[in-house]
C-alpha positions in Angstrom: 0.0 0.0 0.0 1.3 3.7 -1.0 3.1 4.9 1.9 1.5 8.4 1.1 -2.0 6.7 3.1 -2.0 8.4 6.5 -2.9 5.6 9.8 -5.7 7.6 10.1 -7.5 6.5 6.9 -6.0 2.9 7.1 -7.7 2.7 10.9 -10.7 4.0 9.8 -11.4 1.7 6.5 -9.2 -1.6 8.1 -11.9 -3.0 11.1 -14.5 -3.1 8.5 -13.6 -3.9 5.2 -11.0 -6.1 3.4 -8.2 -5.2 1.8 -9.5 -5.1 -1.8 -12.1 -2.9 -0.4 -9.5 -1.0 1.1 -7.2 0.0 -1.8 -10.6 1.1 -3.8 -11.8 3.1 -1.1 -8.3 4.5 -0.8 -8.1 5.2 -4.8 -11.1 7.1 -4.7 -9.8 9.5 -2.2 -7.3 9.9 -4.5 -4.1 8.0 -3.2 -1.8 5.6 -5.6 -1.3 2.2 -4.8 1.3 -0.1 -6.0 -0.2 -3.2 -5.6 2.6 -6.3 -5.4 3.5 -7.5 -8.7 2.7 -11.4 -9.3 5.1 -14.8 -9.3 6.5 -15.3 -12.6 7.6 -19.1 -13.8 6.0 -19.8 -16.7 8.5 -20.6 -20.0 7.8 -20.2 -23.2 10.1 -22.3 -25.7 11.4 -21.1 -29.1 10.8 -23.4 -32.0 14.3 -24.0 -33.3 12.8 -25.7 -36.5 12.4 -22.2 -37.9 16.4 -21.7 -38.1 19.1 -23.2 -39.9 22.4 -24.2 -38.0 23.4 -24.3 -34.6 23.2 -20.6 -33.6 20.4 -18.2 -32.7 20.3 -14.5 -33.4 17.6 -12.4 -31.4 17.3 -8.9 -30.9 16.8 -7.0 -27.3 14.7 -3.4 -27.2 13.1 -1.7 -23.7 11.6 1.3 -22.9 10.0 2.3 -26.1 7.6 4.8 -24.4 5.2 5.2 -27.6 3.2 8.5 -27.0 5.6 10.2 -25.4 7.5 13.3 -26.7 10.8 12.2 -26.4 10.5 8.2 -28.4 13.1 7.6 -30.4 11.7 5.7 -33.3 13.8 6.9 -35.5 16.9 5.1 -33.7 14.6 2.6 -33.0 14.0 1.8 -36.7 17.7 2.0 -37.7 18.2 -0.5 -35.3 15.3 -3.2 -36.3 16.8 -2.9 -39.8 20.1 -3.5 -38.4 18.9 -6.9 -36.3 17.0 -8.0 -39.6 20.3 -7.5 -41.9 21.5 -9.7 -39.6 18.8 -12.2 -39.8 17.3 -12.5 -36.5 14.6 -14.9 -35.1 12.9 -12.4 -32.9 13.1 -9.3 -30.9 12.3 -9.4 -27.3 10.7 -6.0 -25.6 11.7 -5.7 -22.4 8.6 -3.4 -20.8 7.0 0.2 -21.0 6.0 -0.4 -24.0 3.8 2.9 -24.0 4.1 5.7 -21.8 0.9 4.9 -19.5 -1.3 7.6 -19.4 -1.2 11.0 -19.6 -2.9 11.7 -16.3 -0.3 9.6 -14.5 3.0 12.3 -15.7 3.4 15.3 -13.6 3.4 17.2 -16.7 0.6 15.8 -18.9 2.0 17.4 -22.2 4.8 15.1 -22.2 2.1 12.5 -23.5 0.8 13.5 -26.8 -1.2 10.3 -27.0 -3.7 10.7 -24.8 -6.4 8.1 -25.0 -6.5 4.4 -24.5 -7.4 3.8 -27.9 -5.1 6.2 -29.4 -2.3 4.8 -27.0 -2.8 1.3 -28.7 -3.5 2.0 -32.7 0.0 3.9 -32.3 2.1 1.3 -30.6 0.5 -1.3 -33.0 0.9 0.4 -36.1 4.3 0.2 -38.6 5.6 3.7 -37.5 5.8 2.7 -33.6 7.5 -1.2 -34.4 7.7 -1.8 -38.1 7.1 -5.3 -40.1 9.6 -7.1 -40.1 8.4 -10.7 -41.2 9.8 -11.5 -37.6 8.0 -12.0 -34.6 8.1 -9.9 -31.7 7.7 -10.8 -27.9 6.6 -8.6 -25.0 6.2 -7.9 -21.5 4.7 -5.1 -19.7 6.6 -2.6 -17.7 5.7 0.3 -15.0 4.6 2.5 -17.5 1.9 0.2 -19.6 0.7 -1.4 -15.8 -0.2 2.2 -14.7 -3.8 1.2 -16.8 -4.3 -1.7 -14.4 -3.1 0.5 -11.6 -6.6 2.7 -12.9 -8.8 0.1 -13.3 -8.3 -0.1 -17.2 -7.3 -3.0 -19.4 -4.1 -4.0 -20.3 -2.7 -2.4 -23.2 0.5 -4.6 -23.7 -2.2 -7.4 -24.7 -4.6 -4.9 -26.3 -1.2 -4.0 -28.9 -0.4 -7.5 -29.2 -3.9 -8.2 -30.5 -3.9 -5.9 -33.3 -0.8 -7.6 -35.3 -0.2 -11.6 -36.2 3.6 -11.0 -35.4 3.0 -9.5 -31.9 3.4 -12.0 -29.0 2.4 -11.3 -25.4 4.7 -13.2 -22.2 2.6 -11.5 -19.9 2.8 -8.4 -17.7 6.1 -7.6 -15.8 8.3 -10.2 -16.7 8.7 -13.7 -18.7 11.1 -16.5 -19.3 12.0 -17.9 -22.5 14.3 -21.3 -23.6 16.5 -21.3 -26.4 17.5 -25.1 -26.2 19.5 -25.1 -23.2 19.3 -21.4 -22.8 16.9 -19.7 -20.5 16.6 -15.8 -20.9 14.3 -14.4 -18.1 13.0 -10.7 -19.3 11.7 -8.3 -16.6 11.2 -4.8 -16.1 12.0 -4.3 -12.4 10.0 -1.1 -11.2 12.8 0.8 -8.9 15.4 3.0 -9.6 18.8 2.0 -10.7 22.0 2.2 -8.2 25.2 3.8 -7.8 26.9 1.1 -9.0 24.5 0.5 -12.0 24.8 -3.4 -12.1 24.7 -3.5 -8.4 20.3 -4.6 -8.3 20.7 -6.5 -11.1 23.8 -8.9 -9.7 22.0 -8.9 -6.3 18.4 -10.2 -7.8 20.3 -13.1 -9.7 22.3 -13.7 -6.2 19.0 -13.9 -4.4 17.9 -16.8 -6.9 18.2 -20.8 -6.3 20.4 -22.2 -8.6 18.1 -24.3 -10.3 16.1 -21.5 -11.3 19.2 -18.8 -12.5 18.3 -18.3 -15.9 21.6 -18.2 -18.4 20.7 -14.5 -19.5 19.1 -11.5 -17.8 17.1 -9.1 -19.4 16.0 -6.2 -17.7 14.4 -3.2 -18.8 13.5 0.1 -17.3 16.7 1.7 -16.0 17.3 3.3 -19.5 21.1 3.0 -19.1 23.7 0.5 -20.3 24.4 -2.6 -18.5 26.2 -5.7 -20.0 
């Protein structure tokens, strides 16, 4: 529950109602709640009849942010023809997909795509992710889950819907095996660290060793990290 909810309200609302009754009565009055983000196992496997050979080429993009002001299509796009000169199998997008919605930014005009619809006929369309006679694969991120946060659908999947070579893993995170290759993608909602590898090292730390995956992905902390 948002830490901005004074005891006061919480004292008042907890003797009598439970907790999903709670965090809507607490919404209404206005207050944001980040609600814990669910368990993520499931694995998704890549058919390796569609390659030739022994090796696998797939391409990695995060933090997209379609109707904001500031996407970068354009280096977008000169990457995506780059990964399909070099004859990829896929690209994986690791979260935030859109921008969320405008009410959600402390300065609404950083969002020029302001409805739900709108949000989803751009991200879908060839200008946001082009055609690429290659499939692409998705999970949610912060950004794209601020619609569930309000109630609203979730726009990841509503994207994915609108185009045969869209894929959906599911919101927040997914794993996928390459053969004897597990890549877990996620999109870890906090802030990066000093040392900007540090989260990342100690979330693969925390994990048992049976369920490490080979390769990391992690989106949202729009910096470097290899």
């Amino acid at each position: 529950m948002s830490a901005d909810l004074d005891k006061a309200l919480e004292q008042e609302l907890s003797a009598s109602l439970k907790d999903v009754d709670l965090i809507r009565e607490a919404e209404t009055r206005g207050y944001i709640i980040h609600k814990p983000q669910p368990a993520i196992r499931q694995v998704t496997e890549f058919d390796a009849s569609r390659v030739r050979g022994d090796r696998i080429r797939i391409a990695v993009i995060s933090d997209t942010h379609f109707g904001s002001k500031y996407q970068q299509v354009t280096h977008l796009h000169n990457f995506l023809r780059y990964a399909k000169k070099r004859k990829v199998s896929e690209v994986l997008h690791c979260g935030d997909v859109t921008d969320g919605p405008f009410r959600r930014h402390r300065n609404p005009q950083e969002v020029w795509a302001h409805t739900f619809p709108k949000m989803v006929d751009y991200a879908s369309s060839p200008q946001a992710l082009p055609e690429l006679g290659i499939p692409y694969y998705f999970i949610s991120g912060n950004h794209d889950d601020w619609y569930l946060d309000d109630g609203g659908p979730d726009v990841v999947q509503a994207v994915c819907e609108k185009r045969d070579d869209f894929n959906y893993l599911g919101p927040v995170g997914a794993f996928r095996r390459y053969g004897k290759v597990l890549i877990e993608m996620a999109h870890p909602n906090e802030g990066g660290a000093y040392a900007l590898s540090y989260k990342l090292q100690k979330h693969i730390e925390g994990m048992p060793p049976e369920e490490k995956p080979h390769i990391y992905l992690a989106g949202n902390y729009h910096k470097a990290v290899h």
